[in-house]
N, C-alpha and C positions, 0 to 999 in steps of 0.2 A: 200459264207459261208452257206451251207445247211446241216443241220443234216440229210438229207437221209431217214427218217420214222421219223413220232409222235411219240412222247413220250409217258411212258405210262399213263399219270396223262391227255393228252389231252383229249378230248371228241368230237368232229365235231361235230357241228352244225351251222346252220343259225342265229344269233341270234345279237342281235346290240352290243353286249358285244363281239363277236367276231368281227365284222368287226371295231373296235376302232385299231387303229393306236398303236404298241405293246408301243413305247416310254409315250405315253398319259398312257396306263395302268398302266406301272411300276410307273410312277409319282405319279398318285392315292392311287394307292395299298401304296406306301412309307408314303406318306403324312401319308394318313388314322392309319398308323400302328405308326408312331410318334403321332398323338394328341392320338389316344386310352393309349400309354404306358404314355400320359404327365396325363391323367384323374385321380383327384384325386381316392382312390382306396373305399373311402368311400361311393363314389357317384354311389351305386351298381346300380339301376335303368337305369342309364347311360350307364353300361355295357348291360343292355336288350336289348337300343334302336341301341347299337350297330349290336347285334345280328341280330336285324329284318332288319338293313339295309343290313347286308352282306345277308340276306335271300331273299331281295328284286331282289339283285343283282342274285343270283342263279336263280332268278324263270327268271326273265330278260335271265338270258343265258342259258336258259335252261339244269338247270344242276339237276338232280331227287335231293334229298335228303338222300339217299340211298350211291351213288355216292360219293357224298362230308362228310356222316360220315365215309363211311369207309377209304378214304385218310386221315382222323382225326387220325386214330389212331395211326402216324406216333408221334404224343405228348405223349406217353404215359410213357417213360423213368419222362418226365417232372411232370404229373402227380404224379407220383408214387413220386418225390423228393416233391411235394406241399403236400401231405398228410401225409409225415414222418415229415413236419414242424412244427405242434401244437405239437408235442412229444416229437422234442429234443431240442426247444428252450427256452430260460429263460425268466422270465419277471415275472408277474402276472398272476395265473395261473383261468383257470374257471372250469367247473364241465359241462361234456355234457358228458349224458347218460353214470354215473357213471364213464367216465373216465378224469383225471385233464387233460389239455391240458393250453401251452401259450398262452395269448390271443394275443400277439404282433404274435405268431405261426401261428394262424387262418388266422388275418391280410393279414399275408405273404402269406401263402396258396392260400389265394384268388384273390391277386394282383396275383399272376404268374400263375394260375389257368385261370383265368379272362382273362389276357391280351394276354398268351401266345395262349391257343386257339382260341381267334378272329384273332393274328397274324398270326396264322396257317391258318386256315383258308381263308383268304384273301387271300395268299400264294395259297391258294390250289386251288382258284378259278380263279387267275391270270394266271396258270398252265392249266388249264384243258381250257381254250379259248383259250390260245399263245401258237404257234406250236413254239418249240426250236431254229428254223434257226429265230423266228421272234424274241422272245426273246433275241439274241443273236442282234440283227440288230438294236432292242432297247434301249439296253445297248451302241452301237459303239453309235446309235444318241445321245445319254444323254452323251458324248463325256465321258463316264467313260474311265481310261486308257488302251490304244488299245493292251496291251501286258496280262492285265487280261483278256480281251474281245477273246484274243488269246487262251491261254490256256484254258480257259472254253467252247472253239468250241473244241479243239482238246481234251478233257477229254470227250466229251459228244460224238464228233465224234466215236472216239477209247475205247472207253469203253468196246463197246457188242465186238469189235476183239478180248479184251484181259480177255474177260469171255470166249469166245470161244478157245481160246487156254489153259486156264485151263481146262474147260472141255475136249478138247483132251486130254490134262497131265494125266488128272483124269481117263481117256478110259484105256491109257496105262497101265498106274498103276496096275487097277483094270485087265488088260487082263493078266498082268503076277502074279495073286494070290495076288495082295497086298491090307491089309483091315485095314486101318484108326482104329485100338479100344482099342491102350493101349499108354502108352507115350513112351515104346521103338519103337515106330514108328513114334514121332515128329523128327526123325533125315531125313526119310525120305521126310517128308515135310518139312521140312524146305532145304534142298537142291533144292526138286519143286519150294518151293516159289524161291529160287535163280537165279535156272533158267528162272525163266517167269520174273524175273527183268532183266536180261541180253539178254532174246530174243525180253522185249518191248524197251531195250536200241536200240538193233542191230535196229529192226524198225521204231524208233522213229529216228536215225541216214540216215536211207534210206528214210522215208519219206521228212527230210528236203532236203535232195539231190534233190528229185526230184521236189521241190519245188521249191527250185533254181536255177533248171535248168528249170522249165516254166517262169524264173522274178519273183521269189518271193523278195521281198526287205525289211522283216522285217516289213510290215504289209498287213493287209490284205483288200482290196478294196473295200466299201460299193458296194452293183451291182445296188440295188434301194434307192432312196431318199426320202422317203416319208413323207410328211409334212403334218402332222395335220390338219382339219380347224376350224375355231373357234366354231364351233356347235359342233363336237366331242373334243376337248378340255371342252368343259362347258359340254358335256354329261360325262365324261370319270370325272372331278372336282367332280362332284355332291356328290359323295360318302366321300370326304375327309371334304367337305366343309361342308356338312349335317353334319358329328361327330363334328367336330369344333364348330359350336353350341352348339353340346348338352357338349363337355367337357367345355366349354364356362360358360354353364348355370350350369354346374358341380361344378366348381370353386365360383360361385357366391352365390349359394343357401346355 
């Protein structure tokens, strides 16, 4: 099960955050991302200590900070929906720099604001240490079911095939005069798009063949078995278990 090239969110380096055992990651990174969305949303402070931890973690895997905002700004669709929130929600309204906004609005804002960018984040730094065949290796071991584990090798595998064959689509086009720039020419794409469904069908129909005909049987055969030890297990914790506290102390205060 090998994706063939890094992805491009990976980043190589040496660093103890990369050499953790991919299954031990995803665990972490999970947990962590369940107690941050359980944290009361009032206990902003909380959300700080979150931040410094995921910053800890970056410096630990040598990730710049440079690096890790600009993968950030994959949240920005979300962003944009958190700040249209004081505007179009009801409740009680407040007065910040002359304009009314809902305070329940704000609230919201900053719960999905808050939570979703450390989500992202984690995400992004879980990414950028785990090469994709390991990720995928992590998943079989966390014994998630082995027909998801399947399709999301063969989506990531075949992916760049079936941008490259648009791109040829796209050469052709363009070689015989054709220029994408009114909607009397969505007939034309949209026939394109038809065909690249039916030539990833044809391939998608050939690859299983020849699967089958090496003993494919309908899954796919872990090659390495890698088992954690309990030092990387309690290194790889630390991060889930550190929040846990502090949403702990969150809930109490």
């Amino acid at each position: 099960m090998g994706a063939g090239h890094a992805h491009r969110l990976y980043r190589h380096a040496h660093s103890p955050v990369h050499a953790l055992p991919s299954h031990a990651k995803l665990t972490a990174v999970f947990s962590f991302v369940v107690v941050v969305v359980a944290t009361p949303r009032e206990a902003m402070w909380a959300f700080g200590l979150y931040a410094l931890l995921l910053a800890v973690v970056a410096q630990r895997a040598r990730i710049p900070a440079g690096f890790l905002l600009k993968r950030l700004l994959i949240e920005v669709p979300f962003v944009t929906f958190a700040v249209l929130m004081p505007f179009v929600s009801e409740g009680h309204r407040v007065h910040v720099l002359g304009m009314s906004l809902s305070e329940s609005g704000l609230w919201g804002a900053w719960n999905v604001l808050a939570k979703g960018t450390l989500g992202v984040a984690a995400s992004v730094l879980l990414a950028s240490t785990t090469e994709l065949r390991e990720l995928l290796l992590g998943l079989q071991r966390l014994r998630l079911p082995s027909m998801l584990v399947q399709i999301a090798s063969f989506m990531i595998r075949y992916s760049d095939v079936i941008t490259d064959e648009m791109r040829r689509m796209k050469v052709a086009r363009e070689s015989r005069g054709f220029e994408a720039n009114g909607v009397q020419h969505w007939g034309v794409l949209a026939k394109s798009a038809g065909a690249l469904f039916i030539r990833s069908y044809e391939r998608g129909e050939r690859v299983h063949l020849a699967m089958v005909s090496r003993g494919y049987a309908g899954s796919i055969p872990v090659i390495d078995e890698a088992v954690a030890s309990r030092a990387q297990w309690t290194y790889a914790l630390a991060l889930p278990l550190a929040a846990l506290a502090i949403c702990l102390t969150g809930w109490t205060l």
